[in-house]
C-alpha positions, 0 to 999 in steps of 0.5 A: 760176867764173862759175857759182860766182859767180852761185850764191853771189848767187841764195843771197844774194838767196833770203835777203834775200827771206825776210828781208823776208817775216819783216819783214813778217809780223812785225807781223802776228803781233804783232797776233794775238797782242796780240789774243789776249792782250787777249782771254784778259785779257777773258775772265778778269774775265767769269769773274771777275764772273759768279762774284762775281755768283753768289755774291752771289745765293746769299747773298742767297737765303739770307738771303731765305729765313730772313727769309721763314721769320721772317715765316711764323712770326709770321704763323702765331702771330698767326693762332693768337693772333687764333684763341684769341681769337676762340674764347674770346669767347662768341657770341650771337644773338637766337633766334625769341623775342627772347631771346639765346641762344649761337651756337655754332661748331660742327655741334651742341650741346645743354644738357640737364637730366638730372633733368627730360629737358627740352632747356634748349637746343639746336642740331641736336641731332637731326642724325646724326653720327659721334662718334668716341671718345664710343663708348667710353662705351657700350663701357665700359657694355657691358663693365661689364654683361658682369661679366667680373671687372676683375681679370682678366688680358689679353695684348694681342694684334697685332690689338688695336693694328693701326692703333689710331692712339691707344693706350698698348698694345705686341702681349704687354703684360699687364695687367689689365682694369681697367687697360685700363677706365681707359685707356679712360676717361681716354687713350681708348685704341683698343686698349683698347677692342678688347682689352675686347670681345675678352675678354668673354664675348660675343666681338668680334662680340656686343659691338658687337651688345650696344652696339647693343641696348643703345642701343635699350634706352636710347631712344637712336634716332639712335645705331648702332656698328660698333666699340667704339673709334670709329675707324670713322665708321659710329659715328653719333649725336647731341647729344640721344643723347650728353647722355642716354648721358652723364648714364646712364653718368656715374650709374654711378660705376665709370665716373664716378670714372674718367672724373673722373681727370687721369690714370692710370698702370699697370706693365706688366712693369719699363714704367710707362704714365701716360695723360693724361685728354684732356679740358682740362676735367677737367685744368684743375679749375676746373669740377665734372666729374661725368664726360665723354668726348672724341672725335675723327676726322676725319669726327666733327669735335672733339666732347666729351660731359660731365656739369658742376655748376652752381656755385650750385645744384650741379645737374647739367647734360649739355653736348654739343658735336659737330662743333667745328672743333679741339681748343681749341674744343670745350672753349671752345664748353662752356665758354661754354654752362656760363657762360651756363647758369650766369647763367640757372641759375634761368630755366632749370631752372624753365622760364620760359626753356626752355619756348617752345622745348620747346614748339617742339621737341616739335611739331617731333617 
């Protein structure tokens, strides 16, 4: 009984210690937990913010980003619009004599009176240049001169486009020889002029050699070719060369009735192909243009060589200009020459302006 007795106090004592031993930890547990409540409560609005942060930045990046784009844009058209304005502004300097004379912007230039083969002015006219698709004239002459009939029927071959770059022409187009001596002359299309010298009588290879003699035979020193399209850059000559080829070429009217079209148009199967002339001048009609070629590649420069009337007298006057830095300023750059020209028309072709400076160039030679 005893025993018993003592058993149910141990019992009763053992549970009175672990309650309090509950008690006690009990706040303990409390805080830890009220802890990590507050800090899970913590953590929610960091994420929070930094979520909110981020899309706050996004949107501001792209906000950023058009109005940075808005700001090049009218950064690029003012600089154009400063550009055009400063290429269509004639420039002058005062030459050797006293005289005002053009100051061109581009590489080389010349007026030249093919009548009288007097340099009314000139610029580097004898520097060597590349000059691109003005080749094409020659490669006009020369097919010309071969008498291949221009009726006669070609088929493009995969050779004559491979890497053309400018052409109008697809691998098994078929279409005449005139058709491709027009868009030759007016849309300077490359595969054209290899398709010309391949069907000639004097195959590819004895074309470009035919070019070559016949530049010789023209006087025409400082002019070589290695294609007949001026892609290469080995097609080198100069402004003098380029104003007697052109004033020779443009004579001739089967090549200077085409070199005078706005455009050409041709079918090909159920297809039509409309070439556009790539020269502003002659598109534009404000001058008389007895007949020009454009040229372009990136060793060339711009260059355009052209034949013009003068509107007092009608006299015709070669204008060349090699070397310009874009497309819009090689036509600006003749345009001011023509106008000058034009106000001196009667110094000039009488030879009370130009003759000092013929003088000059021919002790220079």
């Amino acid at each position: 009984m005893l025993i018993s007795k003592q058993n149910r106090l141990t019992k009763i004592a053992v549970s009175l210690a672990a309650a309090a031993l509950m008690l006690t930890s009990a706040p303990a547990m409390t805080a830890a937990q009220t802890a990590g409540t507050a800090a899970s409560k913590q953590k929610t609005p960091a994420r929070a913010a930094t979520s909110s942060s981020t899309a706050k930045k996004k949107a501001y990046s792209a906000s950023a980003a058009r109005a940075r784009r808005a700001t090049l844009a009218r950064a690029r058209a003012a600089t154009r619009a400063r550009e055009l304005k400063e290429l269509q502004t004639p420039r002058f300097r005062v030459d050797e004599f006293g005289r005002e004379v053009p100051d061109v912007r581009a590489e080389a230039a010349i007026i030249y009176n093919p009548e009288t083969g007097e340099v009314l002015w000139e610029n580097h006219a004898n520097d060597q240049r590349s000059i691109a698709s003005i080749t094409k004239v020659m490669t006009a002459l020369v097919f010309l001169e071969s008498n291949t009939p221009l009726s006669t029927m070609v088929t493009v071959e995969r050779s004559d486009v491979s890497r053309a770059s400018t052409t109008y022409l697809r691998n098994g187009f078929k279409l005449t020889a005139d058709d491709l001596l027009n868009l030759l002359l007016v849309g300077s299309d490359n595969a054209a002029a290899r398709a010309l010298a391949r069907v000639s009588y004097l195959g590819y290879d004895g074309f470009i050699q035919r070019m070559n003699e016949k530049a010789k035979e023209l006087g025409l020193e400082n002019t070589v070719y290695a294609d007949p399209s001026g892609l290469l850059a080995e097609n080198m000559s100069s402004a003098y060369d380029l104003a007697r080829l052109i004033a020779y070429a443009a004579a001739d009217e089967r090549v200077g009735a085409i070199m005078r079209k706005t455009s050409f148009s041709t079918s090909v199967g159920k297809s039509t192909i409309t070439a556009n002339s790539t020269n502003q001048i002659v598109r534009s009609g404000d001058i008389d243009v007895v007949g020009g070629k454009t040229g372009f590649i990136s060793r060339s420069g711009y260059c355009l060589a052209t034949i013009l009337k003068l509107p007092q007298s009608g006299q015709q006057v070669a204008f060349v200009v090699l070397g310009a830095k874009s497309n819009a300023s090689r036509f600006w750059e003749t345009r001011h020459l023509f106008n000058w020209m034009a106000s001196r028309t009667k110094a000039l072709l009488e030879g009370d302006f130009q003759q000092p400076h013929q003088d000059q160039h021919q002790q220079q030679q």
